[in-house]
KEKOL-917026 format. One line per field, with one value per residue (C-alpha): residue number from 0; residue in three letters; y, z, x negated. Coordinates in Angstrom, 1 decimal. Example, Ala and Ser with C-alpha at 12.3 -4.5 7.8 and 13.67 -1.06 7.14 Angstrom:
<midrens>
i	c(0/1)
aa	c(ALA/SER)
y	c(-4.5/-1.1)
z	c(7.8/7.1)
x	c(-12.3/-13.7)
</midrens>
This chain:
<midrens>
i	c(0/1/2/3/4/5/6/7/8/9/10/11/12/13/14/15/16/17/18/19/20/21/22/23/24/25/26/27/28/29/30/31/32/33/34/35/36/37/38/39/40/41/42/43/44/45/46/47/48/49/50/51/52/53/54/55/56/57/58/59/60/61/62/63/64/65/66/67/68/69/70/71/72/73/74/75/76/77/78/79/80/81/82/83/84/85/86/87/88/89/90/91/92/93/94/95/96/97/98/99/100/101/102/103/104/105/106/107/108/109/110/111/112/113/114/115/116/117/118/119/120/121/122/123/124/125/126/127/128/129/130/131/132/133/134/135/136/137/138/139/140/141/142/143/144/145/146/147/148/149/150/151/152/153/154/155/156/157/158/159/160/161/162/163/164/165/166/167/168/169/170/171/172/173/174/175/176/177/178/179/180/181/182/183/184/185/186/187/188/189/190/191/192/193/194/195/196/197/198/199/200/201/202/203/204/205/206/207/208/209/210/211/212/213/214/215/216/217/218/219/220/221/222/223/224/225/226/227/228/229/230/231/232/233/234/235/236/237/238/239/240/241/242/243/244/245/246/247/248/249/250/251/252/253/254/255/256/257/258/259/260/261/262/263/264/265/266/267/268/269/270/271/272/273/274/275/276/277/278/279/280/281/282/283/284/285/286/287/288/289/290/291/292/293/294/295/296/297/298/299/300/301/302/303/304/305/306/307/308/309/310/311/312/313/314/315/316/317/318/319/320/321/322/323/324/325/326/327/328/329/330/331/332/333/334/335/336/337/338/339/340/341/342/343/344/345/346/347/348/349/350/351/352/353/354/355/356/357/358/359/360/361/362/363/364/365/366/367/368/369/370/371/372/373/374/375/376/377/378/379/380/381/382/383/384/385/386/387/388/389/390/391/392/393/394/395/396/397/398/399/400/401/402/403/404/405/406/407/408/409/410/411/412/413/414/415/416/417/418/419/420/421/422/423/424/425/426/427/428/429/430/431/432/433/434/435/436/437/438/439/440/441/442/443/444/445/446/447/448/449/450/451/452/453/454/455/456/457/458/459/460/461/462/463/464/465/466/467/468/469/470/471/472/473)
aa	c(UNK/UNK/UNK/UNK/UNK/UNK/UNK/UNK/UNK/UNK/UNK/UNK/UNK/UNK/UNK/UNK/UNK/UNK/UNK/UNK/UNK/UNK/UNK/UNK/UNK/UNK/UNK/UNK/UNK/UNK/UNK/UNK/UNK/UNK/UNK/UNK/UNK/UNK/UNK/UNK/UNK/UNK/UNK/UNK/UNK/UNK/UNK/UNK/UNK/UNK/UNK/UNK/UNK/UNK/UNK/UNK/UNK/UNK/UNK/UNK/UNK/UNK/UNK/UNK/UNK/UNK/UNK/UNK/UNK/UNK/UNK/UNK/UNK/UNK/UNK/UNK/UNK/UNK/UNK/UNK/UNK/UNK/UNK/UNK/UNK/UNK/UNK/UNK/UNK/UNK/UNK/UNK/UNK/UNK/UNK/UNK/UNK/UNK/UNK/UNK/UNK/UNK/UNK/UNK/UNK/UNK/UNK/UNK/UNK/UNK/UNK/UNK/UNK/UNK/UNK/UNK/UNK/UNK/UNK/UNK/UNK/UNK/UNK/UNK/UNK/UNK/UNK/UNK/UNK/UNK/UNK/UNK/UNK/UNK/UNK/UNK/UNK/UNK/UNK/UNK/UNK/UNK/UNK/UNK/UNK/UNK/UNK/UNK/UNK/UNK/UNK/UNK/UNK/UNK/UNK/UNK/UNK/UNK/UNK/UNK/UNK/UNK/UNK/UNK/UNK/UNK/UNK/UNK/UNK/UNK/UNK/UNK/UNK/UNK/UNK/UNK/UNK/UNK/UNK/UNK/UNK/UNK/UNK/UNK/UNK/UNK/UNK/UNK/UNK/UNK/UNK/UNK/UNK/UNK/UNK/UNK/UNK/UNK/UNK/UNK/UNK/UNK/UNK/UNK/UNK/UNK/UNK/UNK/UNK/UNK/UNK/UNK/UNK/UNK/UNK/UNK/UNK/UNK/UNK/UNK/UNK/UNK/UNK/UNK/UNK/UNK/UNK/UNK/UNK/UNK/UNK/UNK/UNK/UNK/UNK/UNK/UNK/UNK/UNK/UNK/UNK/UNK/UNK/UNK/UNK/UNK/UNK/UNK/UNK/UNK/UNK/UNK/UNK/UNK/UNK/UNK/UNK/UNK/UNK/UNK/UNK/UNK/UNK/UNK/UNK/UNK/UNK/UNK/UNK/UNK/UNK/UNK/UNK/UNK/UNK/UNK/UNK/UNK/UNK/UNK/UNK/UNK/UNK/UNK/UNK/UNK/UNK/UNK/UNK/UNK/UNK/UNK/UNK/UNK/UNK/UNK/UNK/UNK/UNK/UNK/UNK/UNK/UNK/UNK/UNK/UNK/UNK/UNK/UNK/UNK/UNK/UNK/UNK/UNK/UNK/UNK/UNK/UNK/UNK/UNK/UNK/UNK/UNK/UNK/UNK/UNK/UNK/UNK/UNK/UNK/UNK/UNK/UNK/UNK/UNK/UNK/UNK/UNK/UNK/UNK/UNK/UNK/UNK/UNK/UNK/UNK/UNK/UNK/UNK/UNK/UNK/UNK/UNK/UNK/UNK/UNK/UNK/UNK/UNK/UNK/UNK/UNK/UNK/UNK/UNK/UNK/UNK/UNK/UNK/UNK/UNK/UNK/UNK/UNK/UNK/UNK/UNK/UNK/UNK/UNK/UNK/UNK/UNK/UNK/UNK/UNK/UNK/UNK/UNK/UNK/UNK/UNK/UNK/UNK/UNK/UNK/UNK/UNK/UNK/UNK/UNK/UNK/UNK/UNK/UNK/UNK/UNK/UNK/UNK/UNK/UNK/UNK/UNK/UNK/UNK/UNK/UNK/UNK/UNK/UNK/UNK/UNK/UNK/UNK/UNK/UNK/UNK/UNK/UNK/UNK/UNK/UNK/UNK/UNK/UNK/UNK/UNK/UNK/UNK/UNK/UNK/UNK/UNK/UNK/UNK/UNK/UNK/UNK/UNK/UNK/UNK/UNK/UNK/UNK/UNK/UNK/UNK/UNK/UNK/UNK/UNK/UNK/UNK/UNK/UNK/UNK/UNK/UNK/UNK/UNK/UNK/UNK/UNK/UNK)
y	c(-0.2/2.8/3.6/6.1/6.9/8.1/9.8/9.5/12.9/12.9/12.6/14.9/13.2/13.1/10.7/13.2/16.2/18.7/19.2/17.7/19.9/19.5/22.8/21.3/17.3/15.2/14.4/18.0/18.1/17.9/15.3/13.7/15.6/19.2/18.3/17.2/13.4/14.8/16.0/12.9/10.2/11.6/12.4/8.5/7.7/10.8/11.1/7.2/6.7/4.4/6.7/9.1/12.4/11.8/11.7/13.3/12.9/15.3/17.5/20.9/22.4/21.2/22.3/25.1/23.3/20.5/22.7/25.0/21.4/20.3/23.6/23.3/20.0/21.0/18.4/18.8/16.8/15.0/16.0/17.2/15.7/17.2/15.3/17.4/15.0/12.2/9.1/6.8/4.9/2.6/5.2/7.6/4.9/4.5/8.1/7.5/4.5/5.9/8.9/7.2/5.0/8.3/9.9/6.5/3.8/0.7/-1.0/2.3/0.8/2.4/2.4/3.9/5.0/6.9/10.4/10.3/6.8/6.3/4.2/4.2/1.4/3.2/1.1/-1.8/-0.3/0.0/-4.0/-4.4/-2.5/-3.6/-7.6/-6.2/-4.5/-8.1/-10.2/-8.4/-9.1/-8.6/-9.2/-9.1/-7.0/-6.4/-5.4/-4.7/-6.7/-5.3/-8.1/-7.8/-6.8/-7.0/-8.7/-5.5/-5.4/-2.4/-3.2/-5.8/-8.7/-10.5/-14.5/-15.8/-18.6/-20.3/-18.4/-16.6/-18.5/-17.1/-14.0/-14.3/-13.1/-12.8/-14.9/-15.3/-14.0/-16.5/-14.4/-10.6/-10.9/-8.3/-6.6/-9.5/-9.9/-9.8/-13.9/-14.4/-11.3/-13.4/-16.0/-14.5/-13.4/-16.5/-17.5/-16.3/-16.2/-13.4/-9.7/-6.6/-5.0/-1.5/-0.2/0.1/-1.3/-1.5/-2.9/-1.7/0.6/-1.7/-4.4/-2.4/-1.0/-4.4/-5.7/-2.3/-2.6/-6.3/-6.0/-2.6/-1.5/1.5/3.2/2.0/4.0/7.0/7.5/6.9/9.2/11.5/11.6/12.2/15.1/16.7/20.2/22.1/25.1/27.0/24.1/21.5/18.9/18.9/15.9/16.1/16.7/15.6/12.4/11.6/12.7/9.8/7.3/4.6/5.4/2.1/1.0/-1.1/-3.7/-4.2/-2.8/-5.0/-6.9/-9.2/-10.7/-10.1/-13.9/-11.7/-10.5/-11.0/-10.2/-9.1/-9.3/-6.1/-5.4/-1.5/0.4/1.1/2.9/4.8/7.4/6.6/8.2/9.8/6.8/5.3/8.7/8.9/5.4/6.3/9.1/8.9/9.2/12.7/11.6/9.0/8.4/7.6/10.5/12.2/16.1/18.7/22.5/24.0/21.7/21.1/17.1/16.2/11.9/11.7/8.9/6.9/10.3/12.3/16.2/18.4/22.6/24.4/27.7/28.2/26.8/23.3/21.8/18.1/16.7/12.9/10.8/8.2/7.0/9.9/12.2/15.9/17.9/21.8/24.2/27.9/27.2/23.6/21.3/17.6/15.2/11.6/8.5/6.7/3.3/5.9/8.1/6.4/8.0/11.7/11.0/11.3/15.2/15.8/14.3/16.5/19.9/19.3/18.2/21.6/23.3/24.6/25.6/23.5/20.7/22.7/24.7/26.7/29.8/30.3/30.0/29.4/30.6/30.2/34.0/33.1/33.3/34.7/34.3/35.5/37.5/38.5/38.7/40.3/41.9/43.3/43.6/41.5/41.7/39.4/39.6/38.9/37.8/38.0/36.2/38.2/39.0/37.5/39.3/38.6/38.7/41.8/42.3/43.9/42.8/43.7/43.9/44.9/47.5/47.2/49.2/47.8/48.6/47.4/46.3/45.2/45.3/47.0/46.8/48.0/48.5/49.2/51.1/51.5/53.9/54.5/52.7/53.6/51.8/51.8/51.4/50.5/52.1/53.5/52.7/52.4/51.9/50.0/51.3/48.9/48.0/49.3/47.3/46.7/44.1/43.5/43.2/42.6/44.1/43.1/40.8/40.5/39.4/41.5/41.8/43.6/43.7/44.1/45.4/44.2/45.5/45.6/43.0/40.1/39.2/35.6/34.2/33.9/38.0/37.5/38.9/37.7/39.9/38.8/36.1/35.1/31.9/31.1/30.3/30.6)
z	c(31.7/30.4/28.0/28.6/25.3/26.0/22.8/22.2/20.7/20.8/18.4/15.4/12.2/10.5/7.7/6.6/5.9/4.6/6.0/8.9/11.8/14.7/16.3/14.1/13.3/11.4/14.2/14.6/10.2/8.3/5.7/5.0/5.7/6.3/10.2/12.3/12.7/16.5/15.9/13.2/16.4/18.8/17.1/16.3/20.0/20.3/20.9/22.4/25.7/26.8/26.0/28.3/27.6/26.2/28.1/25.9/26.2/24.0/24.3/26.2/23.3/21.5/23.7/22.8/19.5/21.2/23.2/20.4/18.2/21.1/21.2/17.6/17.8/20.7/23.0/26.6/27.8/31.0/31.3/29.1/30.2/29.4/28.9/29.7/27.2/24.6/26.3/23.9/24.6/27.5/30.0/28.4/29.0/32.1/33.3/31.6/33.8/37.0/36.2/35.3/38.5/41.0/39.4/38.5/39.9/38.7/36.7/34.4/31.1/28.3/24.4/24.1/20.6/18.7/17.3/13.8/12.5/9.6/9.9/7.4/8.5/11.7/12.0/12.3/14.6/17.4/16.9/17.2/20.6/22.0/21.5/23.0/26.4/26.8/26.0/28.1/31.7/35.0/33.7/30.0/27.6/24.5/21.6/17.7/15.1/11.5/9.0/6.4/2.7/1.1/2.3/4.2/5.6/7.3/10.0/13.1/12.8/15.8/15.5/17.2/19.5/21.0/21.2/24.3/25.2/25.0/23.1/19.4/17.0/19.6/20.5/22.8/21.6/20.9/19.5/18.5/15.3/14.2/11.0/8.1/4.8/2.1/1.4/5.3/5.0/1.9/3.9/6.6/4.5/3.1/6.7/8.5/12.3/11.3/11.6/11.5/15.0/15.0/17.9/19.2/23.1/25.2/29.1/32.8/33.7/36.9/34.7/32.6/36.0/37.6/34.2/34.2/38.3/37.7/34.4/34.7/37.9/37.7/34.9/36.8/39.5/37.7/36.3/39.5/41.0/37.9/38.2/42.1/41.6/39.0/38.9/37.1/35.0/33.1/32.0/31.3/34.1/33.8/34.8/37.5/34.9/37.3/38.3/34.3/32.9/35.0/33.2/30.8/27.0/25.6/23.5/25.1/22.8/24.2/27.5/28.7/25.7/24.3/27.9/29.6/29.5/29.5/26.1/23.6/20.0/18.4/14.5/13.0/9.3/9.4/6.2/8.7/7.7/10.2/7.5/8.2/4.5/1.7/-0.4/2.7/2.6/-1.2/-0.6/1.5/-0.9/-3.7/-7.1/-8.8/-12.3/-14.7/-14.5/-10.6/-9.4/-5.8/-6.3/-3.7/-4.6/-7.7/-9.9/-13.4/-15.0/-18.0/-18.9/-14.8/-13.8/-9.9/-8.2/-5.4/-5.6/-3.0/-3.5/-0.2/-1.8/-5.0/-9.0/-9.4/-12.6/-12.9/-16.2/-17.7/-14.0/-12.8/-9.1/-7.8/-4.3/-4.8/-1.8/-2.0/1.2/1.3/2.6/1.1/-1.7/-1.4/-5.4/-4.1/-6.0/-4.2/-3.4/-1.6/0.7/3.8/3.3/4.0/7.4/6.4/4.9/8.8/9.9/7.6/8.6/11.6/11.8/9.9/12.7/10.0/11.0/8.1/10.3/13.0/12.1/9.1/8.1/9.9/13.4/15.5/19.2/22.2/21.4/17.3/15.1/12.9/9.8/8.4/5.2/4.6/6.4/5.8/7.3/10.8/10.1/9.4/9.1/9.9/9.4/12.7/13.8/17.3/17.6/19.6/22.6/23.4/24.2/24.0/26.9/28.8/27.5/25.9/24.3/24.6/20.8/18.7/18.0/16.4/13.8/14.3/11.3/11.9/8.7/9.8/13.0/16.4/18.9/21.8/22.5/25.8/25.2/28.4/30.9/27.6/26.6/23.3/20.9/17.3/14.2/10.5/8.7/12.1/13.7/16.5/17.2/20.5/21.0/22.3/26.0/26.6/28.1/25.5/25.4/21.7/22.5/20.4/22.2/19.7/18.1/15.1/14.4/14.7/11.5/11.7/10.1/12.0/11.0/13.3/12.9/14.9/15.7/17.0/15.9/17.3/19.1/22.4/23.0/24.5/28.5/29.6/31.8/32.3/30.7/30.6/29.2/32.2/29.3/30.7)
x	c(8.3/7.3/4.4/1.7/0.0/-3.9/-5.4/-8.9/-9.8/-13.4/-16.5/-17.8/-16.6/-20.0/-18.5/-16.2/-18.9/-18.6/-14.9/-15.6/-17.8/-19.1/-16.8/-13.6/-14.1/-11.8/-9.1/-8.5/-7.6/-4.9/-6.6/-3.6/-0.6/0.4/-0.2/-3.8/-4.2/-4.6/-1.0/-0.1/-1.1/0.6/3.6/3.8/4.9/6.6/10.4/11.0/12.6/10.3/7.4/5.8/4.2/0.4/-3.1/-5.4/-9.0/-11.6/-14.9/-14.8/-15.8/-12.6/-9.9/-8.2/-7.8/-6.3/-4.2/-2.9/-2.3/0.2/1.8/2.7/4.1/6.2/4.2/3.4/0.7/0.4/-3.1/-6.0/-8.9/-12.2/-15.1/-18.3/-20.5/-19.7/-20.0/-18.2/-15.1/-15.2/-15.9/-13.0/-10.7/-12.0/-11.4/-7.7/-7.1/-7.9/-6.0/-3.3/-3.7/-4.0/-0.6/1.3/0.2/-2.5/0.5/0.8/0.7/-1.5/-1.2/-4.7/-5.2/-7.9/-6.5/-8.2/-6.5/-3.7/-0.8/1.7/4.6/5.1/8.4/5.6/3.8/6.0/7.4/3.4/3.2/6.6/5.4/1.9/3.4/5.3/2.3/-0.4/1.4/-0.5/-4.0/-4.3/-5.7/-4.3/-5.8/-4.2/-5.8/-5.3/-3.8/-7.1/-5.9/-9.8/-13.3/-14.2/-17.9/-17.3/-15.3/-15.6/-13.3/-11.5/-11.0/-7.4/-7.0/-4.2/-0.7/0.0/3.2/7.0/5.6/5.4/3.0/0.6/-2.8/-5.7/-8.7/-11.5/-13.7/-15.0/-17.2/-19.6/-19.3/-20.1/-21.7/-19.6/-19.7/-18.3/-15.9/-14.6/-14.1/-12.4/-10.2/-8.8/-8.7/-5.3/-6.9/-9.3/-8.5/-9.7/-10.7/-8.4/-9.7/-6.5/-5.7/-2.7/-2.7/-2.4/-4.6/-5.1/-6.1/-8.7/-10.1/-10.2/-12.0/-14.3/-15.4/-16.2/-18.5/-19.5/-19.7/-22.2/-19.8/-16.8/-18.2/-19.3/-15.8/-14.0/-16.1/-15.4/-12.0/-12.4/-14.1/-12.5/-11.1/-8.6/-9.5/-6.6/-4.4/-7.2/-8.9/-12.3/-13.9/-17.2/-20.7/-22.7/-20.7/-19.6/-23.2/-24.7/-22.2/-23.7/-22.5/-20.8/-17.8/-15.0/-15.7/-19.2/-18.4/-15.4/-13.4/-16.3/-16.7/-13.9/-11.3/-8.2/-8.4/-5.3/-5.2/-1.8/-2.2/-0.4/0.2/0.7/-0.8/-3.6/-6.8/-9.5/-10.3/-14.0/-15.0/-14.6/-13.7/-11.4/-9.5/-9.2/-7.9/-4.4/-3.6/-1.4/-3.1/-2.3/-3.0/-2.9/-6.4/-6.3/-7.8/-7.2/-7.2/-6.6/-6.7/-7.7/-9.3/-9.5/-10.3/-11.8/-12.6/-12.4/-11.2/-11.4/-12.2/-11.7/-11.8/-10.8/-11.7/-11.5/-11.6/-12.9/-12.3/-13.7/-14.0/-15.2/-16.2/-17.1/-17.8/-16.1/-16.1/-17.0/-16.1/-16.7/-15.8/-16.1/-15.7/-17.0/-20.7/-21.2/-20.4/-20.8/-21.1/-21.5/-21.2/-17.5/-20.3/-22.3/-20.4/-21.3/-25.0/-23.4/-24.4/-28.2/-27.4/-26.2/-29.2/-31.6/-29.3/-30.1/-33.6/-33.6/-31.6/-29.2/-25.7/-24.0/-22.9/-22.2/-19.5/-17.3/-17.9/-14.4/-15.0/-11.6/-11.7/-8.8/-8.1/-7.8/-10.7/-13.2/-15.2/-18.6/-18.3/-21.7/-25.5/-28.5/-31.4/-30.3/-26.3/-23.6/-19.7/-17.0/-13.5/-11.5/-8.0/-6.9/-3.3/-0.4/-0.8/-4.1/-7.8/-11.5/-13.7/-14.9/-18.4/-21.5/-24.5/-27.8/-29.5/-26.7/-24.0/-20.7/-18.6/-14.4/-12.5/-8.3/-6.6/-3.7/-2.3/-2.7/-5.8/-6.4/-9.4/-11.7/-15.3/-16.9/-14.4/-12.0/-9.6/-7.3/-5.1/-6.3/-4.1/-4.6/-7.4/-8.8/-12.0/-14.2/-18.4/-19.4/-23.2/-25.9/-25.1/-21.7/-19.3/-16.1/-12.9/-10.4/-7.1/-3.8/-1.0/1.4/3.7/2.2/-1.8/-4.1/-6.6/-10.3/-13.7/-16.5/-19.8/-23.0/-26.6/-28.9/-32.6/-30.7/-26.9/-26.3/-23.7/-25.7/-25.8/-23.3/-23.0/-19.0/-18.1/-14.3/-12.6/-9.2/-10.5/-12.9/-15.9/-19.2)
</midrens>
C-alpha cells in the first residue's frame, strides 16, 4: 500500500517573532538546518518506494514560496492546494481526503504531517509509520504519540488502552487529555501509557471522511463541496472561497479524534520537537560554547551562559544574562527572558492593534518573480533595491500617485514604458512618470539587480493597477 504524505503548511508562526512573519512564517525557515522545515518534512518521506509524491496544503498568500521550496528540493507535488482562509486542521485534512479520494480512491492512505515539526531519529520514524499503516486497517485512525522525556505542560497528552492485536507497539486510545499542571504532567510522566499528542495522523482517507460526515457534517460538506468546486490556476488548485469560507474552523482533535471510537495511538520515541518557541528551538540545537549557549551569526559573549542569540544582520554583543533569547533581524530585536518567550505573542498582538507592519512582513519582501527590500523612506519618496530572478517579469502596470526612478546594478532589464520598450544595462536608468503603463523584465540568465527610487503623495503597495500578469494575482 502506498503512502500519500499531505503537508500541512499553513499558519503564521507568531511564537517564533521576530523571524517569523505573517508573508514568511516559520515552516517556510531554515531555523534549523541550511534547508525550510517545509523542505526538511517533506524530504523525510522522500525517496521510499512505498511513498508517493506529497499533497501540500498552505495559504494563497504562501505559494510561490511553497512552490519555489519544492523546486529546490527537486520535489513534484501531487497537488498544491490553496486554502483561501485559515480554517485550522480538520477541515484541511478534510479537503486532503476528498482529494485524495477523487484521484486515488477512499482507501488512499495518508501520513498527514505538519510542515514546521523536528524529528531527529528519522530511522524511528518510519518503523513508527510502517507499524501505524498496519495497525490502522479499514477503519482506524492513527495517531503518533511522542514518548514524553520531561513533565511538559505545554502539550496535550494521549492516555493508551488495550493493544491493537497482531500489531505491536501500538494501542487503542482511551483518552485525549488536555494540556496539565505541572503536578499531573509529573505524573504522567512516571506513567508509561501517557504520551505527548504530536499532531501527527496516518489513516484512509475513506476512513477520516466516513469519521468527518458522521461528526461533522456541515464542514464535511463544506469541504466536499470545496474540493468539487475547485479550480486550477497556474500549477496550484484553488479550493471554492465561497464553499471553504462557510466551513467551521476546528482542530481534528476536537473535531473528529476526541469522539471518534476508531482512534489508535502508536507511541514513538523520535527526537521530536514542534519548534513552538524560542526556548523549544534553542532546545534542538547543539550548544556552541562551553557555557551552553545557542549563537547564530555574529555575536560576541561575555559571563553568558543558557542563551540563545541569533543576529540577522548586524554585530550583537550580549553581556552578564543568563537564560536569555535575543533575536535580532533588520527592523526588530526581540531580549526575552527563556521562562518568558511564550508571551512574544502579546508584542504581535500590540503591532497589530497598532496596525504596524512588523508582524507582517521583512523588510525583504519575496514575490513569485523574486523579491525586494526597503532601503530607506521618508516624506513622499522611498527606494528599494530589487531582484528579479532569470527569465521572469513583473506585472503590466501603472500607478496612479507615484513615479519611479530604475537604476540597474547588475544585470539586464528590459524594460516597457508605455509604447517603448528598450533593454537597460548596468549603471543605466529609466523614470516611469505618474500613470504610464510600464512592465520589469529580466531577459537573462543571470539576476537581475536594481534600485528604485519612488516619490510621490502615496507609495504603498496597493497603487497598484495589474494590468497583465503572468502570475494571475489579482
Amino acid at each position: 500500500m502506498k503512502i500519500h504524505p499531505v503537508i500541512l503548511s499553513g499558519g503564521s508562526g507568531t511564537r517564533l517573532w521576530p523571524l517569523s512573519r505573517a508573508a514568511l512564517p516559520k515552516q517556510l525557515l531554515p531555523l534549523v538546518s541550511g534547508q525550510t522545515m517545509l523542505q526538511e518534512t517533506v524530504l523525510r518521506m522522500a525517496g521510499r518506494a512505498d511513498v508517493e509524491a506529497p499533497l501540500i496544503v498552505c495559504g494563497e498568500d504562501h505559494r510561490f514560496l511553497v512552490a519555489e521550496q519544492m523546486r529546490q528540493i527537486d520535489v513534484t507535488p501531487a497537488a498544491i492546494m490553496l486554502e483561501p482562509q485559515g480554517r485550522n486542521t480538520a477541515p484541511a485534512i478534510g479537503v486532503a481526503a476528498y482529494r485524495l479520494a477523487n484521484t486515488v480512491g477512499r482507501d488512499a492512505l495518508m501520513l498527514v504531517l505538519p510542515a514546521d515539526h523536528v524529528i531527529r531519529d528519522v530511522d524511528a520514524f518510519h518503523d513508527g509509520v510502517m507499524r501505524a499503516a498496519q495497525a490502522v486497517g479499514e477503519p482506524g485512525l492513527a495517531t503518533f504519540g511522542i514518548v514524553p522525556s520531561s513533565p511538559e505542560t505545554g502539550y496535550g497528552y494521549i492516555r493508551r488502552g488495550m493493544a491493537v492485536k497482531g500489531v505491536a507497539g501500538c494501542y487503542a486510545v482511551e483518552q485525549f487529555v488536555e494540556k496539565p499542571d505541572l503536578e499531573k504532567a509529573q505524573q504522567f510522566l512516571k506513567n508509561d501509557r501517557y504520551s505527548w499528542n504530536s499532531g501527527m495522523f496516518l489513516f484512509r482517507a475513506g476512513a477520516y471522511l466516513n469519521e468527518l460526515e458522521r461528526l461533522q457534517p456541515k464542514m464535511a460538506e463544506c469541504c466536499r463541496n470545496a474540493v468539487r468546486d475547485a479550480y486550477s490556476d497556474l500549477s496550484f488548485c484553488r479550493l471554492d472561497e465561497a464553499a471553504y469560507a462557510a466551513c467551521p474552523s476546528e482542530s481534528i482533535d476536537f473535531a473528529v479524534m476526541e469522539h471518534t471510537q476508531q482512534a489508535i495511538v502508536v507511541p514513538v520515541g523520535i527526537g521530536w520537537n514542534d519548534v513552538g518557541s524560542w526556548s523549544a528551538l534553542s532546545d534542538v540545537q547543539e550548544d556552541d560554547d562551553l557555557d551552553r549557549n545557542v549563537l547564530h551569526g555574529d555575536v560576541y559573549t561575555d559571563q553568558v551562559s543558557d542563551s540563545f542569540i541569533r543576529a540577522e544582520n548586524r554585530f550583537v554583543a550580549v553581556i552578564g544574562l543568563d537564560n536569555v533569547v535575543v533575536v535580532e533581524t533588520k527592523d526588530a530585536v526581540l531580549i526575552a527572558d527563556k521562562k518568558d518567550v511564550q508571551r512574544v505573542k502579546q508584542v504581535v498582538d500590540y503591532l497589530k492593534n497598532e496596525k504596524r507592519s512588523e508582524h507582517l512582513t521583512h523588510p525583504k519582501v519575496y514575490r513569485p518573480w523574486g523579491a525586494y527590500e526597503s532601503i530607506d523612506a521618508g516624506d513622499r519618496f522611498q527606494v528599494k533595491r530589487i531582484t528579479v530572478d532569470p527569465g521572469e517579469k513583473l506585472s503590466l502596470q501603472m500607478h496612479h500617485h507615484r513615479a519611479e526612478h530604475w537604476v540597474v546594478v547588475t544585470g539586464t532589464a528590459r524594460v516597457t514604458c508605455g509604447e517603448k520598450v528598450q533593454l537597460l544595462t548596468e549603471n543605466e536608468s529609466i523614470y516611469i512618470p505618474i500613470g504610464t503603463t510600464h512592465r520589469l523584465e529580466n531577459p537573462g540568465k543571470m539576476p537581475l539587480h536594481l534600485i528604485e527610487v519612488q516619490s510621490g503623495a502615496y507609495l504603498g503597495e496597493d497603487d497598484i493597477v495589474r494590468i497583465e500578469d503572468v502570475y494571475q494575482r489579482a
